[in-house]
C-alpha positions in Angstrom: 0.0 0.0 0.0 1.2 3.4 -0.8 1.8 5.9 1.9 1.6 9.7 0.9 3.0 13.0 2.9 1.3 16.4 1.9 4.1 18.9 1.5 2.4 22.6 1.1 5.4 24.5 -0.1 5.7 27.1 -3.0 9.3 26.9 -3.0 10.1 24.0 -5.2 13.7 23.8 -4.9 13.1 23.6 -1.2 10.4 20.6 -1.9 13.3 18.7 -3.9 15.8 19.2 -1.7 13.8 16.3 0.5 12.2 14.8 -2.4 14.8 11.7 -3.2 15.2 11.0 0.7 11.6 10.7 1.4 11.2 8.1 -1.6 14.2 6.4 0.4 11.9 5.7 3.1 9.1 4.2 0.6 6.7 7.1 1.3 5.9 9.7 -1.7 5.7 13.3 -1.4 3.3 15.4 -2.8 3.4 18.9 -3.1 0.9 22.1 -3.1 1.6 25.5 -3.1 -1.0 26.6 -1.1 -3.4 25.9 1.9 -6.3 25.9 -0.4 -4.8 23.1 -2.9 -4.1 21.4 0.7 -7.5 21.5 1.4 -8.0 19.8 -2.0 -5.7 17.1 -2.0 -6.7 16.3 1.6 -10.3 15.9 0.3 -9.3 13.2 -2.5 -6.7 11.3 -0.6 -5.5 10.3 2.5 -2.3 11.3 3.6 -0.1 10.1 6.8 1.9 13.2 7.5 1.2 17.0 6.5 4.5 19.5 6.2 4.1 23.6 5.8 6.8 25.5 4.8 6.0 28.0 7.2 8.3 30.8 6.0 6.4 31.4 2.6 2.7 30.1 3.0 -0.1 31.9 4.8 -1.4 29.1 6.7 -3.1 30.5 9.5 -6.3 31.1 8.3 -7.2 27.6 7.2 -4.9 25.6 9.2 -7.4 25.0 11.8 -9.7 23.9 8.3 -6.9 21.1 7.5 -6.5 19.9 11.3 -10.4 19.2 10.9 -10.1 17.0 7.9 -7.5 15.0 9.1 -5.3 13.0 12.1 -2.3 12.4 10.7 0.7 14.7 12.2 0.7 18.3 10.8 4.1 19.8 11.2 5.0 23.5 10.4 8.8 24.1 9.5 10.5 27.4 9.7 13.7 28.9 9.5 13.7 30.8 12.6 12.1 29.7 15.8 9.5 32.6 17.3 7.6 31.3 20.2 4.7 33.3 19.6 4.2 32.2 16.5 5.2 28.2 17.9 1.9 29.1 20.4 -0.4 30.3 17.5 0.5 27.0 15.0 -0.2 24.8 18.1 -3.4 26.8 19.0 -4.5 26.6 15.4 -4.2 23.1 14.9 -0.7 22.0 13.9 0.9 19.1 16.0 4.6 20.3 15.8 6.3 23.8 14.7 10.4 23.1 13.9 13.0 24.8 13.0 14.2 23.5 10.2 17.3 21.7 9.3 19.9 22.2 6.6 20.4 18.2 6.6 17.2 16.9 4.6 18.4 13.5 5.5 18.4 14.3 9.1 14.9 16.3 8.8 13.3 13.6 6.7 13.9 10.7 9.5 12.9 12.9 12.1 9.6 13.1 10.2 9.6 9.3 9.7 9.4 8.8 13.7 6.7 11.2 14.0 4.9 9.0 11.9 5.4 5.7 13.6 4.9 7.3 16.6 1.6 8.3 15.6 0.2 5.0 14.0 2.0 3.6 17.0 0.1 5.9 19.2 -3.0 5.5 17.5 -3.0 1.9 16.9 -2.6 1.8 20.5 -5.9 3.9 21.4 -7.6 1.7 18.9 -6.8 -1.4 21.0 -7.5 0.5 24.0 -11.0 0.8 23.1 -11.3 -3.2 22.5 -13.1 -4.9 25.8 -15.7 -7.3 27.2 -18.1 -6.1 29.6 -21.1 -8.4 31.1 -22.3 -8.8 34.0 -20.6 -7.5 36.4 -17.1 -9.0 34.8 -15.1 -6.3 32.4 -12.0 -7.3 30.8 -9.6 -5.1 29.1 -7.5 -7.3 26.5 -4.3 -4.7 25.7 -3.8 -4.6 29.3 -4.8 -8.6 30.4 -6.7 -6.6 33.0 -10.2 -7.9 34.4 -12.0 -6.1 36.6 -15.6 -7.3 38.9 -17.7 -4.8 40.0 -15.2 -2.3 39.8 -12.7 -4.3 41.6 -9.3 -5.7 39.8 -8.8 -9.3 40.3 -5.3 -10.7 39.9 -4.9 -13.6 37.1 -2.3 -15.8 35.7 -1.2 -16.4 32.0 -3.7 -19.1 31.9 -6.6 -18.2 34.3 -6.8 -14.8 32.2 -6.8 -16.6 28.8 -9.5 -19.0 30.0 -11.6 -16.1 31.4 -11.3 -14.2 27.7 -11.8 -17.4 25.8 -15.2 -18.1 27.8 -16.2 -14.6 27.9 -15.5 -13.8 24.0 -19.3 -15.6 23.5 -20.9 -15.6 26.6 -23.4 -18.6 27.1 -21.7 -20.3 24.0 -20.4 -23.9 25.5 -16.8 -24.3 24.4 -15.9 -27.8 24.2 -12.4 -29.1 26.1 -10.7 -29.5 22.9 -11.2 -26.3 22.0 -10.1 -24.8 25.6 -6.9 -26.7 25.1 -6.0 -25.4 22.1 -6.8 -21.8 23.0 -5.1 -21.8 26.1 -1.8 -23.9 26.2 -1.8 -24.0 22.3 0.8 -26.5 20.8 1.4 -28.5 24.0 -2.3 -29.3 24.5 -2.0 -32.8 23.3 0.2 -33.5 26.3 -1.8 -31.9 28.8 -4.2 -34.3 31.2 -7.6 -33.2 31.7 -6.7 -32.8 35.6 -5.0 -29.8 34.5 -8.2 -28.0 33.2 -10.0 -29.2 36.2 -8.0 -27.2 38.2 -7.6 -24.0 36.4 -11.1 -24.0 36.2 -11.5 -24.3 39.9 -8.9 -21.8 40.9 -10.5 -19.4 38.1 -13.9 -20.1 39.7 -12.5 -19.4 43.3 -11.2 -15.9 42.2 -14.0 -15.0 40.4 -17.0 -15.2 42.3 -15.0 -14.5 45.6 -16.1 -10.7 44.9 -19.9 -11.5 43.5 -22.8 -12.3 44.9 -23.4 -14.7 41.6 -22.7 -18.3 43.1 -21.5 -19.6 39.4 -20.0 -17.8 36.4 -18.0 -20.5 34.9 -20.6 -23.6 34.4 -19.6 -26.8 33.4 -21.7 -28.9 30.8 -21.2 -32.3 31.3 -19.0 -34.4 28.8 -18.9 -31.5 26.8 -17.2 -28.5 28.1 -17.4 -25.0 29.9 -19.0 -21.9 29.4 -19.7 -18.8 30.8 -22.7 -17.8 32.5 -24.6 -20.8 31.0 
């Protein structure tokens, strides 16, 4: 997939200057020369970084117009730092306002880590937002967290799998097979049913210590275990 920056510059020897180290990195620049061609190019494609040449383009007044149509990193380069005019960028939308280096090489990779920041960053939040919450039980899979009514209990590798595994389809009855595969993966051939057994009863044990529910995790006979069931 190709990944595009948006570089609003009307200095095109300035914009070529970078141009060659930015296709080093396998991203493709693509340049406009002012905020209103920005505007345009941000309406037909998506772009994972946006660069102003802050020293020749008036991009105040619809800066805050481009932050609102994208959340990729906008960054504002100038060749002498004001902090007054750092304040005003940031207030107006832009992510970052740099002074900017001689060194296009040096500029260009700097650029490259505020971009895997973000997606790092943002992949992150994404995750974040990924949990299971019923009755009573919420678990947070990015952080192998599980809380019951509002209180953090305190699981193993294995207890916490189980718990997830169960509580992906509540009510659903998952047979042992299954269980083992999910939960010790490759080795489950060589595990004894013994060792389910007792997960399951030390899972049990922590989590209904803090409900009033006498059973979560219900066994069906010769078949399996489920949650709630």
């Amino acid at each position: 997939m190709k990944k595009y920056i948006l570089a609003v510059d009307d200095n095109t020897q300035n914009f070529n200057r970078h141009n060659s180290t930015w296709e080093n990195h396998g991203i493709i620049p693509i340049r406009v020369a002012s905020m209103q061609e920005a505007v345009e190019k941000l309406a037909e494609k998506e772009f994972i970084f946006i660069g102003i040449n802050g020293d020749s383009i008036n991009y105040k007044p619809i800066l805050s117009l481009v932050r609102g149509m994208t959340l990729s990193p906008v960054c504002v380069f100038v060749s002498s730092y004001s902090f007054k005019e750092h304040i005003d960028a940031i207030q107006n939308g832009a992510d970052y306002y740099i002074q900017r280096q001689l060194d296009s090489e040096e500029t260009t990779k700097w650029n490259v880590v505020i971009i895997h920041r973000f997606f790092e960053r943002n992949h992150y939040k994404k995750l974040q937002h990924k949990f299971i919450s019923y009755n009573n039980v919420l678990i947070c899979p990015i952080h192998r967290k599980v809380f019951i009514m509002d209180r953090e209990i305190i699981l193993t590798r294995k207890e916490f799998d189980l718990l997830y595994l169960l509580m992906t389809e509540h009510k659903r009855v998952f047979t042992y097979e299954h269980i083992f595969k999910n939960v010790w993966g490759e080795d489950y051939i060589d595990v004894d049913k013994s060792a389910l057994w007792n997960l399951v009863k030390r899972l049990r044990k922590k989590v209904n210590i803090l409900s009033d529910k006498k059973e979560y995790i219900v066994n069906v006979h010769d078949i399996g275990y489920a949650f709630d069931y």
